[in-house]
C-alpha positions as CSV (number, residue, x, y, z in Angstrom):
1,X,-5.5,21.0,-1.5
2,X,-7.9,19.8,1.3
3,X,-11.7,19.6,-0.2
4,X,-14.4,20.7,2.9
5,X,-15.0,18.2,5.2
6,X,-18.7,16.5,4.9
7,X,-20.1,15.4,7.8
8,X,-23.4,13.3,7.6
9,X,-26.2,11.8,9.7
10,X,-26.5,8.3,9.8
11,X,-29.5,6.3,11.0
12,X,-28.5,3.3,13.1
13,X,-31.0,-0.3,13.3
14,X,-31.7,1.3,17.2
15,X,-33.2,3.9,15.6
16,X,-30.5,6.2,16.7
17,X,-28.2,8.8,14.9
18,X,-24.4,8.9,14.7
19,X,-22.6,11.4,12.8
20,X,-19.8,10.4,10.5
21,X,-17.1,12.5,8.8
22,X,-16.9,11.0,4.6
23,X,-13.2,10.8,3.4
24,X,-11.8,12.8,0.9
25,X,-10.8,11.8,-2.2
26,X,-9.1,13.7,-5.2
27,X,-7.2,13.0,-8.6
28,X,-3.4,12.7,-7.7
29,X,-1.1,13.1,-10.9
30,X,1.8,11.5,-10.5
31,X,4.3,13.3,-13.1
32,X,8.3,11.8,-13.4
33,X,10.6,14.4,-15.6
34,X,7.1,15.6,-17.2
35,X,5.8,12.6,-18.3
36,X,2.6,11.3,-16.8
37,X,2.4,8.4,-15.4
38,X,-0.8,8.0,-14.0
39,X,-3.4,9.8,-12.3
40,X,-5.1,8.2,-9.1
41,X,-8.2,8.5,-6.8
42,X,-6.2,9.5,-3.3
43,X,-6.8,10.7,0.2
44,X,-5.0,14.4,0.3
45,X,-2.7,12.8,3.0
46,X,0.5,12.1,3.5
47,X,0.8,12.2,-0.3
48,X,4.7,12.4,-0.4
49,X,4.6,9.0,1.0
50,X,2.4,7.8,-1.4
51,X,4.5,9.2,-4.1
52,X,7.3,7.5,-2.7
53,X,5.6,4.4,-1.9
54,X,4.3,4.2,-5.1
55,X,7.3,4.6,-7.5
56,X,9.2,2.0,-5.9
57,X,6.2,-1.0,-5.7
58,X,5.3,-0.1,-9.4
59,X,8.8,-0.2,-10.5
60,X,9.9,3.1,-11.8
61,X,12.5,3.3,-9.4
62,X,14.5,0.3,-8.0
63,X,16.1,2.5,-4.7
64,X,15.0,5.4,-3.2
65,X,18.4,7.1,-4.2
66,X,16.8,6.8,-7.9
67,X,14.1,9.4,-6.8
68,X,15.9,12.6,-7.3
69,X,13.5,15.4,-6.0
70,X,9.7,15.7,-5.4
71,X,7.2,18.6,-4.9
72,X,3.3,18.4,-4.5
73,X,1.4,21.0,-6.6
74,X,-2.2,21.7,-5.3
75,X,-5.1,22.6,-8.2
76,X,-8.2,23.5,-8.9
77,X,-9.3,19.7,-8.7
78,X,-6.5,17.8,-7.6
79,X,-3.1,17.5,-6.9
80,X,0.2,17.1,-9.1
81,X,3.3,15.4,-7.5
82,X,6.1,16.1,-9.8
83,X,9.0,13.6,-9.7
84,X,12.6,14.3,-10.9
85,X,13.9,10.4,-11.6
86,X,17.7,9.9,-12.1
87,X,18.2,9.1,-16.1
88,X,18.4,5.8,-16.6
89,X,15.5,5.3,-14.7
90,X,13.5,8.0,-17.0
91,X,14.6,6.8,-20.1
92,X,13.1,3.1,-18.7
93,X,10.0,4.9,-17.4
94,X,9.8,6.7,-21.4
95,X,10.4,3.0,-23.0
96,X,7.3,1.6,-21.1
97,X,4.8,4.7,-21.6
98,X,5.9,4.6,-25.5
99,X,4.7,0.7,-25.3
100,X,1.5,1.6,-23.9
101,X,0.6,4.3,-26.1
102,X,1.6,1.6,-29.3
103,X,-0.8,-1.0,-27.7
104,X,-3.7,1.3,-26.6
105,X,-5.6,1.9,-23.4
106,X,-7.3,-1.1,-21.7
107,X,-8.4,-2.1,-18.3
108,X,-6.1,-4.0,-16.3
109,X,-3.6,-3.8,-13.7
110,X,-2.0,-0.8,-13.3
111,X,1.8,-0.8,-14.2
112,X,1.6,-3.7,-16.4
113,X,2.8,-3.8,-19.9
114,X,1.6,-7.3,-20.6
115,X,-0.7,-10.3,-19.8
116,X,3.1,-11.8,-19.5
117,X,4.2,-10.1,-17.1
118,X,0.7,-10.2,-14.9
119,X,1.8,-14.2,-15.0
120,X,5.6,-14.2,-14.6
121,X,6.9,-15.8,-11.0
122,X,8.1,-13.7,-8.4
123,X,11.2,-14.0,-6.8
124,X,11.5,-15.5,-3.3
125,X,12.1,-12.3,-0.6
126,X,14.1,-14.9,1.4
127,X,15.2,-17.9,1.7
128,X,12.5,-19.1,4.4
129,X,9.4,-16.9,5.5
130,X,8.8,-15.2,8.3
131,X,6.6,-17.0,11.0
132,X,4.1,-15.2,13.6
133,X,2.6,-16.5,16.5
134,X,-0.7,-15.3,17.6
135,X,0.1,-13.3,20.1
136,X,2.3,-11.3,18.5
137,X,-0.4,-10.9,15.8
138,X,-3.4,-10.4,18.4
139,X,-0.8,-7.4,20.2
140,X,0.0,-5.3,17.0
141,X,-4.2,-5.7,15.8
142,X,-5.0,-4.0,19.0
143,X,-2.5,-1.5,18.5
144,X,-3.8,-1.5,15.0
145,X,-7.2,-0.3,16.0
146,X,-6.4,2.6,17.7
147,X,-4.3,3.9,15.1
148,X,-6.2,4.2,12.7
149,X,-7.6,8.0,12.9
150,X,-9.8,8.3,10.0
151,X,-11.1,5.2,10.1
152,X,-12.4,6.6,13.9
153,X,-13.8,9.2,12.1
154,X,-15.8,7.8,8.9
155,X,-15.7,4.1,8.8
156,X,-15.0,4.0,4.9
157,X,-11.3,4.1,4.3
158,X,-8.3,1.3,4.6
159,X,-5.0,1.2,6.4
160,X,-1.8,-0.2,6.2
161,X,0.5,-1.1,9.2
162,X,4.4,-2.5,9.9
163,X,4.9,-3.8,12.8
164,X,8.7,-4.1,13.8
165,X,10.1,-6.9,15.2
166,X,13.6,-5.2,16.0
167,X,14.8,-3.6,19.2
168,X,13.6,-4.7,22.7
169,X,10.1,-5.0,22.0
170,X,8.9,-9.1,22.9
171,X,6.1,-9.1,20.8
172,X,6.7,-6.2,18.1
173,X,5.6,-2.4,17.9
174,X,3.6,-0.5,14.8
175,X,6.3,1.8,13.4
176,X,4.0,3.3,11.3
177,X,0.1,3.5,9.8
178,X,-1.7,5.2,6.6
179,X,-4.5,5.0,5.2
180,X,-6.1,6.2,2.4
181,X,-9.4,5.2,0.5
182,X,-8.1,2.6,-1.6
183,X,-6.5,-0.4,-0.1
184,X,-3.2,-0.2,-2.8
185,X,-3.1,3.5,-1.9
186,X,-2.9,3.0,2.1
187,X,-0.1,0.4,1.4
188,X,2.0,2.6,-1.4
189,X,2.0,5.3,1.7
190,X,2.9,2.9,4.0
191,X,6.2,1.7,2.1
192,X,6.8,5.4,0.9
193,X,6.5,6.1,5.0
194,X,8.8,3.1,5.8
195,X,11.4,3.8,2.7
196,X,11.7,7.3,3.7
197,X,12.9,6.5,7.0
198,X,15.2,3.3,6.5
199,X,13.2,0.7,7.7
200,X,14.6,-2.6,7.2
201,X,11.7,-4.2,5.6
202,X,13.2,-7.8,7.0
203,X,12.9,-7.8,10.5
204,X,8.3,-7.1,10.7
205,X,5.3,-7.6,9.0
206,X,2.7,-6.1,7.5
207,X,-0.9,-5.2,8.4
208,X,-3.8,-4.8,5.9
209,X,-7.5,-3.9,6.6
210,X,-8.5,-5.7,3.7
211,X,-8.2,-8.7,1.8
212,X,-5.0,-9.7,0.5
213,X,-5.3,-9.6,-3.1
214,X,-2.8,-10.2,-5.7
215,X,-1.3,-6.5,-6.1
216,X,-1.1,-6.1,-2.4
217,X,1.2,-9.3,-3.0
218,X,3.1,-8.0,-5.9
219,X,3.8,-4.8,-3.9
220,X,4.9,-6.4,-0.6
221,X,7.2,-8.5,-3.0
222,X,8.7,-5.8,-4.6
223,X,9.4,-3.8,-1.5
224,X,10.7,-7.3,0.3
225,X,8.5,-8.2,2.8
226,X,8.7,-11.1,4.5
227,X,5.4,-11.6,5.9
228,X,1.3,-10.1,5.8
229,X,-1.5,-10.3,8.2
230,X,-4.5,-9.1,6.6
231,X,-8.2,-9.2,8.0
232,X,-9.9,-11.1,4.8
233,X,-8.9,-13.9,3.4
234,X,-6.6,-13.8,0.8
235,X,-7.5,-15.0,-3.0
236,X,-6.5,-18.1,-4.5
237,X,-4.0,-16.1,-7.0
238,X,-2.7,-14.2,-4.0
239,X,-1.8,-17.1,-2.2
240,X,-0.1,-18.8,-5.3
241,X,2.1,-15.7,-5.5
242,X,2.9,-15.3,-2.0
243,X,4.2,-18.9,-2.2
244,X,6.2,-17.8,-5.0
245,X,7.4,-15.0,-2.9
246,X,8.0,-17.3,0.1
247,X,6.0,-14.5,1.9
248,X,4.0,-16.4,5.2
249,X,0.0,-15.3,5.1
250,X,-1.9,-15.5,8.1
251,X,-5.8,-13.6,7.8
252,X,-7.9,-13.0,10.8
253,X,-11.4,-13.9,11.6
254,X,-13.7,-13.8,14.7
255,X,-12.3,-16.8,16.5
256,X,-8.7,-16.5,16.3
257,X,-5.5,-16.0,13.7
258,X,-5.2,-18.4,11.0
259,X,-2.2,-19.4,9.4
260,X,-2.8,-19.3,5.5
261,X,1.1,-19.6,4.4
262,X,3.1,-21.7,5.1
C-alpha cells in the first residue's frame, strides 16, 4: 500500500520557494503465528527488511533461521506483515505478550517487560572495540549523503548506513542504506537489509543520522556491532551502555569527527 504522494510549497528566509515531497507514513502490524506484537508508525518501504530487522533487535528471534516465512498484507490503512516463527521461539514470544497483558499497558520502551531489564548490562560484542580514523569516517559520510534518496526528496526522514570494512576497499564502502521516518525504524531495516544478505556484522560500522540514543545502542548490541558513527551526540545513558557493549562512539559536528568511546 503506497498512500499519494504530497508535494508542498515551502517558503525559504530569501523569500524564495522550494518544493518538497512529505514522507509517508502508515500503521505496520507486525503479526508472529497470529499473535500481535506490535503495531508501528513506518515508511511503506522496504518493509520486509524492517520486519526482519526488527524481530531480531527486539529479540523474538535469536537467528534469522528462527524466522520461518513472511508475507506483507496491504489494507485499507496500513499494512500487516505476518511472521511464521519456529516454536520454541513462539511459545517465548506467547510467555512475554501473556506478561504484558497481566501487568497492563504503559508507556515505555518498546519490547521491555520490566524496569529490570531496561537496567540490566549488556554483554560486550567483543573483546576490544572497533577503532575508526577520520578518514575513513569523513569517506563513508560523503558517500552517506548521496545515498540517502528520500532524504533528497523531503528533508524529514532518518537513515541508517554499514559501511564494510572487508574486501579491497582502504577506507571502507556503504553496503547498504534505509531509511524510514523514525530513527529505530531506518536502523531495524538496515539490520533486516544486512541479515538477509549475510553480512558479517564484525568487520564495519554503522551510520546514524541522528543522535545515538539508548535503543539505537541496545539494537546495535543485539545484532553485534562493533562500532557507531552517528551525527548528534550521543546521551549520557547511551554512552554508559555502549561501554558496556565495548562498542567505540564517535559523533560528528561541523569541525571534524570526535571520538566519544573509547
Amino acid at each position: 500500500m503506497r498512500a499519494p504522494e504530497l508535494r508542498i510549497d515551502v517558503l525559504g528566509t530569501d523569500n524564495k520557494t522550494a518544493s518538497w515531497m512529505l514522507p509517508e507514513e502508515v500503521p505496520v502490524a507486525l503479526i508472529y503465528n497470529g499473535l500481535t506484537y506490535a503495531i508501528m508508525l513506518c515508511t511503506p518501504k522496504d518493509i520486509e527488511d524492517f520486519a526482519v530487522g526488527f524481530s531480531m533487535t527486539e529479540r523474538i528471534i535469536t537467528a534469522p533461521s528462527e524466522l520461518v516465512a513472511l508475507e506483507v498484507e496491504s489494507r485499507k490503512q496500513g499494512l500487516e506483515v505476518h511472521i511464521k516463527i519456529t516454536q520454541d521461539r513462539a511459545e517465548a514470544l506467547e510467555l512475554v505478550l501473556s506478561r504484558r497483558n497481566l501487568a497492563g499497558r504503559s508507556c515505555g520502551v518498546c519490547g521491555l517487560d520490566s524496569e529490570v531489564e531496561f537496567f540490566e548490562s549488556l554483554q560486550p560484542v567483543s573483546k576490544e572495540p572497533l577503532l575508526l580514523d577520520e578518514v575513513t569516517i569523513t569517506r563513508a559520510l560523503e558517500q552517506f549523503e548521496s545515498r540517502q534518496e528520500l532524504k533528497m526528496s523531503n528533508k524529514s526522514v532518518h537513515g541508517a548506513a554499514w559501511v564494510s570494512l572487508s574486501g579491497d576497499q582502504i577506507y571502507g564502502q556503504i553496503d547498504f542504506v534505509r531509511e524510514d521516518v523514525g530513527r529505530h525504524n531506518a536502523l531495524d531495516k538496515l539490520v533486516g537489509a544486512t541479515l538477509r544478505s549475510k553480512t558479517d556484522f564484525g568487520a564495519g560500522f554503522l551510520i546514524i543520522s541522528s543522535r545515538c540514543s539508548y535503543d539505537i545502542i541496545l539494537k546495535a548490541a543485539r545484532s553485534r556491532m562493533r562500532s557507531i558513527v552517528s551525527l548528534s551526540a550521543p546521551t549520557a545513558f547511551a554512552l554508559a551502555k555502549a561501554q558496556q557493549a565495548n562498542i567505540s562512539l564517535y559523533t560528528v559536528t561541523k569541525t571534524g569527527c570526535f571520538r566519544v568511546y573509547p
